[in-house]
PLY file of the C-alpha trace (Angstrom):
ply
format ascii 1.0
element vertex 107
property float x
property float y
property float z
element edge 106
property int vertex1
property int vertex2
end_header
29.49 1.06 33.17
26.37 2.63 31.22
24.05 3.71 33.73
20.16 2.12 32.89
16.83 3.41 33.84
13.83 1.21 35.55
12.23 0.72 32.06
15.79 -0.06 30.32
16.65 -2.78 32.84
13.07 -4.33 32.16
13.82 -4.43 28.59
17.32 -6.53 29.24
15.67 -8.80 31.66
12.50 -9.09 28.62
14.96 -9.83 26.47
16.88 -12.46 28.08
13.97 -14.25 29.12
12.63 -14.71 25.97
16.06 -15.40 24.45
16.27 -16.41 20.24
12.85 -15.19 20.15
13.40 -11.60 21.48
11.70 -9.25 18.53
10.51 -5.57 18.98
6.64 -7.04 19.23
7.27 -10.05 21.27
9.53 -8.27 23.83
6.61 -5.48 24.26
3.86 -8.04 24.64
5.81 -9.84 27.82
7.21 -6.25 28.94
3.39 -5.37 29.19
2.14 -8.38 30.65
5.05 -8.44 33.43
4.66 -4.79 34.12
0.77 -4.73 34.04
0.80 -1.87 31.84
0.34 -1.14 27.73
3.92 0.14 26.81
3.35 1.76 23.44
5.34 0.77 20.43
7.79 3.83 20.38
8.52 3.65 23.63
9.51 -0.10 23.55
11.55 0.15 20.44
13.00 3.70 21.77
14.29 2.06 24.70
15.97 -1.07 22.66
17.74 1.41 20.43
19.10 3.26 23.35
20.34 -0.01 24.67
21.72 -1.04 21.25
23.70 2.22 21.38
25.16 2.12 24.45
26.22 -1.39 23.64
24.18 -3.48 26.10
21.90 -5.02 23.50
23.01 -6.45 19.67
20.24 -6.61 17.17
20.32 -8.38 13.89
17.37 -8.64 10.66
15.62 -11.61 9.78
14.89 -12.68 6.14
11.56 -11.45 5.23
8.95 -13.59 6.46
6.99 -15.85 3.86
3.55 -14.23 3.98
2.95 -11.95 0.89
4.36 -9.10 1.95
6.50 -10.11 4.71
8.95 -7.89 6.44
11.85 -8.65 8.28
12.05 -8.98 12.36
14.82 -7.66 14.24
15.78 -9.58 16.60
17.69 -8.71 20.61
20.63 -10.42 22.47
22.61 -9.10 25.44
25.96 -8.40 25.31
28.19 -9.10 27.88
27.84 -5.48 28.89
24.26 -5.96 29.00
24.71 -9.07 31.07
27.08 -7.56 32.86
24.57 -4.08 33.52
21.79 -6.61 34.58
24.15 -8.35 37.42
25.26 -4.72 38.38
21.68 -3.78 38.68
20.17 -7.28 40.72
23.45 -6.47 43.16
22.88 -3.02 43.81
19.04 -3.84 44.51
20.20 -6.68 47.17
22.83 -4.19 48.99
19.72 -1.95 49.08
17.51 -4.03 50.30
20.25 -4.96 53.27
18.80 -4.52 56.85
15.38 -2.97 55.52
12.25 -4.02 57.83
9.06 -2.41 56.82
6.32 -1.41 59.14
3.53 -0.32 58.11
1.93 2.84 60.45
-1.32 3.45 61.03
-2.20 7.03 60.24
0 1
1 2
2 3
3 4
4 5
5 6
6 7
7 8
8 9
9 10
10 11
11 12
12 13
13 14
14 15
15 16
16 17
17 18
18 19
19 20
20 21
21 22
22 23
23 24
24 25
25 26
26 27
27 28
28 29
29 30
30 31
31 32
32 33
33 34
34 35
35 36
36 37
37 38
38 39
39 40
40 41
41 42
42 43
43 44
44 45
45 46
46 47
47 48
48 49
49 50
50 51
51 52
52 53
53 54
54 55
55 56
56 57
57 58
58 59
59 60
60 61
61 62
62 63
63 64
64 65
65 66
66 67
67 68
68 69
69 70
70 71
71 72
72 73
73 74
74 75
75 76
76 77
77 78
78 79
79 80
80 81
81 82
82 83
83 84
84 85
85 86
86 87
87 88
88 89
89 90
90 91
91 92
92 93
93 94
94 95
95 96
96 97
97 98
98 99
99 100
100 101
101 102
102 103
103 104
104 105
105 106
C-alpha cells in the first residue's frame, strides 16, 4: 500500500466528505477551514495529483459551466485504494494511540 503524508490523508478525508461535489476549489476551501490554515492553490491541487497518480483518488472534467466563459471543474472520488489508505491510516492512529495517558509536567 502507497504510503500518504499528513496533508495527503487530509485531502482523502476532504474529499470524501464532500463527496459528488469534491472540486480542486471546494476541497481547498473545507481543507482550510478544517485545518485552520490558508493552503495555497498549488499545494492543494499538487497534492490531488499525487494522489491521482498513485491511484488513491480518480478525477474526471465537467462540461464547461454556463457563464460566458465557463471552464470545466474537475472533479475527486476515492478509489478503493484510497478508501482502503484512509482505513489503513484511522487504524494505525488507534494502535498508536493504545495505552497512551498524557500528563502534563510542570516545568
Amino acid at each position: 500500500m502507497a504510503t500518504i503524508s499528513g496533508l495527503e490523508l487530509a485531502a482523502l478525508l476532504t474529499v470524501a466528505r464532500l463527496g459528488a461535489d469534491a472540486y480542486g476549489a471546494a476541497v481547498r476551501r473545507e481543507l482550510s477551514e478544517i485545518e485552520g490554515r490558508d493552503y495555497s492553490v498549488g499545494a492543494v491541487y499538487t497534492t490531488l495529483q499525487r494522489l491521482e497518480n498513485k491511484g488513491l483518488l480518480m478525477s474526471r472534467a465537467s462540461e464547461p459551466r454556463s457563464e460566458r466563459g465557463g471552464r470545466s471543474r474537475r472533479y475527486f472520488a476515492l478509489t478503493r485504494d484510497g478508501a482502503a489508505a484512509c482505513r489503513a491510516a484511522r487504524a494505525r492512529h488507534e494502535r498508536m494511540w493504545t495505552g497512551v495517558t498524557l500528563r502534563g509536567r510542570t516545568a
